[in-house]
C-alpha positions as CSV (number, residue, x, y, z in Angstrom):
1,X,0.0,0.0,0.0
2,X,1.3,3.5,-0.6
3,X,1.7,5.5,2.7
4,X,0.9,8.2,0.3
5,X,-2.5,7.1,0.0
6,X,-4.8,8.8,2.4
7,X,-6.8,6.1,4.1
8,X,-10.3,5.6,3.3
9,X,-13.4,6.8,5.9
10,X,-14.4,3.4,6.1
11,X,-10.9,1.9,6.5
12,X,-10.5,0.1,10.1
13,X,-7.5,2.0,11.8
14,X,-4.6,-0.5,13.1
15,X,-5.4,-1.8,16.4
16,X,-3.0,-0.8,18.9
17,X,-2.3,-2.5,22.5
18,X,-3.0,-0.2,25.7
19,X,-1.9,-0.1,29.5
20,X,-3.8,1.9,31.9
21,X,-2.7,2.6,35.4
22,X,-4.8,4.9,37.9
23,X,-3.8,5.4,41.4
24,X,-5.9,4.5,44.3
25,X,-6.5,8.0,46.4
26,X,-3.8,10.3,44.4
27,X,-5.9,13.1,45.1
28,X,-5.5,12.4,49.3
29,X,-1.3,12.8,48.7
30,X,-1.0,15.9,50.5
31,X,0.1,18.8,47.4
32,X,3.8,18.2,47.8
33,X,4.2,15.2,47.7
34,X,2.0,14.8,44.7
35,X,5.0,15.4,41.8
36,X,7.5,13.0,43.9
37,X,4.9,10.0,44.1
38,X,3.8,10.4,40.8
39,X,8.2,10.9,39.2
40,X,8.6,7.2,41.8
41,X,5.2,5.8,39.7
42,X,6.9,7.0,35.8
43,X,10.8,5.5,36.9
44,X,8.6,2.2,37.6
45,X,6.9,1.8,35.3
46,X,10.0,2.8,32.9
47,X,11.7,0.3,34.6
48,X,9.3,-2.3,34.0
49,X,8.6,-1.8,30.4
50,X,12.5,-1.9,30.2
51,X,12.4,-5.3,31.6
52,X,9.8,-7.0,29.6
53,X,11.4,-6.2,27.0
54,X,9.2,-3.6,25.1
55,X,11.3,-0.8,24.6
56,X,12.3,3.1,25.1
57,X,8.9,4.8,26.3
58,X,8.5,8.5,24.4
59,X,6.5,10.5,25.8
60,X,3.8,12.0,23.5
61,X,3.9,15.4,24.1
62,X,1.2,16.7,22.0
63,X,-1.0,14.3,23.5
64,X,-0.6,14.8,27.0
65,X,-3.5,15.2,29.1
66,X,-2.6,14.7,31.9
67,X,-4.9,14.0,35.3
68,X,-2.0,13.3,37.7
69,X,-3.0,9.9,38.9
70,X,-2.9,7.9,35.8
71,X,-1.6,7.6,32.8
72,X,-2.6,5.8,29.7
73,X,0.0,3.6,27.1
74,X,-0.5,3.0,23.6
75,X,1.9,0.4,22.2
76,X,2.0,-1.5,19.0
77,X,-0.4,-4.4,19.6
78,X,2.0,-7.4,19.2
79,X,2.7,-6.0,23.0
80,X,-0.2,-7.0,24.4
81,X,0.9,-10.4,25.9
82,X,3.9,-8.7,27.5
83,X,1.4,-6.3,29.0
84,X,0.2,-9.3,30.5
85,X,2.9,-11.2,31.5
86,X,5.0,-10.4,32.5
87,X,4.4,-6.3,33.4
88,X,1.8,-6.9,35.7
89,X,3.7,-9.4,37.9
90,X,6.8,-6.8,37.5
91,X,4.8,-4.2,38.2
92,X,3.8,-5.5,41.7
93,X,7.3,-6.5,42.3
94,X,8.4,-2.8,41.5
95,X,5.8,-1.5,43.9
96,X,6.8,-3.9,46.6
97,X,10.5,-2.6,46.5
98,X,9.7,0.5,46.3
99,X,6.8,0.1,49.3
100,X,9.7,-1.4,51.4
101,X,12.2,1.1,51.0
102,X,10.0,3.8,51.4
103,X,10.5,6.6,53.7
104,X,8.0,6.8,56.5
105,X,6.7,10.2,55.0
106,X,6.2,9.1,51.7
107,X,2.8,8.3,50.2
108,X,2.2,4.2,49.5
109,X,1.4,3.9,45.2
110,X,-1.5,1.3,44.8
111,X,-2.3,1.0,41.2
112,X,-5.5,-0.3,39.5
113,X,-4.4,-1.7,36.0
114,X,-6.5,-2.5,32.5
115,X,-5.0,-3.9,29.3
116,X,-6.8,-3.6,26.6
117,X,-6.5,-3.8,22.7
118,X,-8.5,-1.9,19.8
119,X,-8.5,0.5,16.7
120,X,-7.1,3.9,17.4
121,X,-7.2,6.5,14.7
122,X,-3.8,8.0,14.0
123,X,-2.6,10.5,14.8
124,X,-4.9,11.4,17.7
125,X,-5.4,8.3,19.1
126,X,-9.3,8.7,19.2
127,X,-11.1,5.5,19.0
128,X,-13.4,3.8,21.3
129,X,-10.6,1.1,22.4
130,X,-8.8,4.3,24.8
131,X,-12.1,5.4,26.0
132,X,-12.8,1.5,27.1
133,X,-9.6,0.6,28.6
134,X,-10.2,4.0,31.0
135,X,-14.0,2.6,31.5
136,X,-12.0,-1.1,32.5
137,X,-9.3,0.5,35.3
138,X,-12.5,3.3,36.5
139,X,-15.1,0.3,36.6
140,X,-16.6,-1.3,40.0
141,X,-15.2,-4.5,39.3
142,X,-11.5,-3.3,39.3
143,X,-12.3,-1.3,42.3
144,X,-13.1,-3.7,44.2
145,X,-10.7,-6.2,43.0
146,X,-8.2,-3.2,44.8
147,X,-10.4,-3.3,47.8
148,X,-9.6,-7.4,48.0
149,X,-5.2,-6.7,47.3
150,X,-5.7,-3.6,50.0
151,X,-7.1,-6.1,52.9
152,X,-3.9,-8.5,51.9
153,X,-1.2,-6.4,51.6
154,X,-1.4,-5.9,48.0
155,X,-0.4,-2.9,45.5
156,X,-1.8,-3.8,42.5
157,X,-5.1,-5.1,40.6
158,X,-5.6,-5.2,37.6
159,X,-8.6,-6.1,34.9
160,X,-7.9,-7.6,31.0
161,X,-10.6,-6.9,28.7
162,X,-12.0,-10.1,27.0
163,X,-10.5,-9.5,24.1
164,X,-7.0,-9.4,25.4
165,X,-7.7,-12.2,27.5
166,X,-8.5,-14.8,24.8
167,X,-5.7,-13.2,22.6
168,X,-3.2,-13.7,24.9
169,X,-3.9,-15.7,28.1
170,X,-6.6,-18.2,26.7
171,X,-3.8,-18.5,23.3
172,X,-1.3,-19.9,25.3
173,X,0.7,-16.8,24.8
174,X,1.8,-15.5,28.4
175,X,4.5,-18.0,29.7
176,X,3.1,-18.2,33.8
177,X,-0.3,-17.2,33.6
178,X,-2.9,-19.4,33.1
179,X,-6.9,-18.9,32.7
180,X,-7.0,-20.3,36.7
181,X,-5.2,-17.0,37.9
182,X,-8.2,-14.7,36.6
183,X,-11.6,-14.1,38.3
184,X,-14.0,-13.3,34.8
185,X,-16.0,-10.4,36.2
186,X,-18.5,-8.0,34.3
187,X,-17.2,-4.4,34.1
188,X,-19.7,-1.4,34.8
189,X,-19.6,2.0,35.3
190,X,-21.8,4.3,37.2
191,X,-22.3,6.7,34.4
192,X,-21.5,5.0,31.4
193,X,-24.9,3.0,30.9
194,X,-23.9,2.2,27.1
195,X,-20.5,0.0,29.2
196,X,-21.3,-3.7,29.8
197,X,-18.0,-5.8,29.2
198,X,-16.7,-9.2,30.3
199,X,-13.3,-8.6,31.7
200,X,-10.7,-11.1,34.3
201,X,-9.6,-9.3,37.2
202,X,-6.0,-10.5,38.3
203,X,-4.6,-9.6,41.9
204,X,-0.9,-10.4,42.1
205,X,-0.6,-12.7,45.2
206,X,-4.3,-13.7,45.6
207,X,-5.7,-16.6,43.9
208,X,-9.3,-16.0,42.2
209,X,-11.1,-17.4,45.4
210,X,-9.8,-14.9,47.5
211,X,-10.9,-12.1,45.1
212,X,-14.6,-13.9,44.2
213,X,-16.2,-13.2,47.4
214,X,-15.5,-9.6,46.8
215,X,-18.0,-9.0,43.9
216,X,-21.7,-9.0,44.3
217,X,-24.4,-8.0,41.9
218,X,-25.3,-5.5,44.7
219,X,-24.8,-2.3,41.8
220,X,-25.1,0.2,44.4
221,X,-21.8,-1.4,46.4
222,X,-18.8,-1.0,43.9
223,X,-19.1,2.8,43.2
224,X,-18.0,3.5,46.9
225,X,-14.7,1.9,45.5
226,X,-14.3,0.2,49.1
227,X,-16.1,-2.2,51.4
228,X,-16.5,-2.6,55.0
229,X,-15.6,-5.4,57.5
230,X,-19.1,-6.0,57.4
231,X,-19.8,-6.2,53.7
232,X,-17.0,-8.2,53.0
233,X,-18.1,-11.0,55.7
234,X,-21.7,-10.8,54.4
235,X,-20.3,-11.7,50.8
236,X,-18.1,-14.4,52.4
237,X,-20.7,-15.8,54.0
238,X,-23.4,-15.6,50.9
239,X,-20.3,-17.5,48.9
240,X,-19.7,-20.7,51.4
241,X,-19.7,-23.8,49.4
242,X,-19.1,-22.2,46.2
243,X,-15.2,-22.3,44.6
244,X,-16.0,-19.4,42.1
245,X,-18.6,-16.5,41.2
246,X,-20.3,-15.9,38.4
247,X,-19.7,-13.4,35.9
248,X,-21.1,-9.9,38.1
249,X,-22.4,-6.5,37.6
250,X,-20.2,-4.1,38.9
251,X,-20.4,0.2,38.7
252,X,-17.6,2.4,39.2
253,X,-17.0,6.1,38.5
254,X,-14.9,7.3,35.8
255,X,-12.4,9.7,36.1
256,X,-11.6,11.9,33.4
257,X,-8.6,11.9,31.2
258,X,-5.5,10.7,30.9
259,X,-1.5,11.1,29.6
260,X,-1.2,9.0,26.2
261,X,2.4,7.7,25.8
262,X,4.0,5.8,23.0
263,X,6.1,3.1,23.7
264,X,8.4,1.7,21.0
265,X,9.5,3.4,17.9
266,X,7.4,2.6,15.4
267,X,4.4,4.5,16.3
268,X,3.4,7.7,14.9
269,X,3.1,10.7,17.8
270,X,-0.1,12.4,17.3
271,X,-1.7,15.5,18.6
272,X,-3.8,16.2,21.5
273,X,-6.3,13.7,22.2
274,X,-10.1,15.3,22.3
């Protein structure tokens, strides 16, 4: 095909693989230690994309909009088992070194995570595919798949869109991750009634059982983003007997906008993303 060629309006744009990462009560980070936490979050997650072996990250200036707490990555999609496995089980490595070495007066980073993969339109990354992997990391599900790592211990959860998920994980393509490490979960969002989508939550350290009893179809719960001691044992107590949940209805709030980075070299920068 000639790259002269402008592509057709009905042409499919090339599907790209995307990371998001969102952390849990940025906004609580008293002001100045907001730009340290969030410089400690980018050297991580630098570090880790070093380490799986996808690349130099450049950041997209143009198409920075930034909300503080999160960030979203657009990679070519060949990447999207790597964002699988093995980022998200470096990524909660990272966070656990950085957790232990930590001085007392620094804020603890706990991340919610989606990885998803769609068409974006070059070269302002618009497309549905962004707009759902924010809608996967913002949704009741994911929250409370945080609220389950939280009461362990834990630093990160994450969600993988369906699609990903049978791409990657169900292919056989992720080396140590197998379907048994996800709870399947159905991702809502409080004010995104158009957003129903299956997605596999995976907690780093938990087992799905551990995560299941966390989810109910109780759609005014997960917008909270948290549980109590006494919701928590309720849903325990509804689940004896049973080794897994079904698929659930879960709401969660979404939260605005995020940074769009490139990673790799072979992706076009764009401009500001509307």
């Amino acid at each position: 095909m000639n790259p002269a060629v402008a592509p057709d309006a009905d042409d499919v744009p090339p599907e790209h693989a995307l990371l998001v990462v969102d952390m849990k009560e940025y906004s609580q980070i008293p002001e100045a230690e907001m730009a340290p936490t969030r410089a400690d979050l980018d050297d991580i997650l630098s570090t880790v994309f070093a380490q799986c072996g996808i690349g130099e990250i450049a950041t997209l200036d143009s198409a920075v909009k930034d909300r503080g707490d999160g960030a979203i990555f657009v990679l070519p999609a060949r990447h999207a088992a790597r964002l699988v496995d093995p980022l998200l089980d470096r990524l909660r490595q990272a966070l656990d070194r950085r957790e232990q070495t930590r001085l007392a007066s620094a804020p603890s980073i706990r991340l919610r995570a989606s990885v998803h993969v769609g068409p974006l339109e070059p070269p302002k990354h618009r497309g549905d595919a962004a707009n759902d992997a924010c809608r996967l990391v913002d949704s009741g599900a994911t929250r409370l798949a945080m609220a389950a790592a939280v009461d362990h211990g834990l630093l990160l959860a994450s969600a993988v869109s369906d699609t990903v998920f049978g791409r990657t994980v169900r292919a056989g393509r992720t080396k140590t991750l197998h379907p048994q490490h996800f709870q399947q979960a159905t991702a809502l969002v409080d004010d995104k009634p158009g957003f129903k989508e299956t997605c596999w939550l995976y907690v780093p350290g938990l087992v799905p059982a551990i995560i299941a009893p966390y989810l109910t179809p109780d759609s005014d719960r997960p917008s909270a983003g948290a549980r109590s001691s006494d919701t928590q044992r309720d849903a325990k107590e509804s689940s004896v007997g049973e080794e897994t949940s079904p698929p659930v209805r879960q709401k969660g709030r979404a939260s605005g906008k995020a940074r769009l980075v490139q990673v790799g070299r072979d992706y076009v920068a764009g401009q500001e993303q509307a």
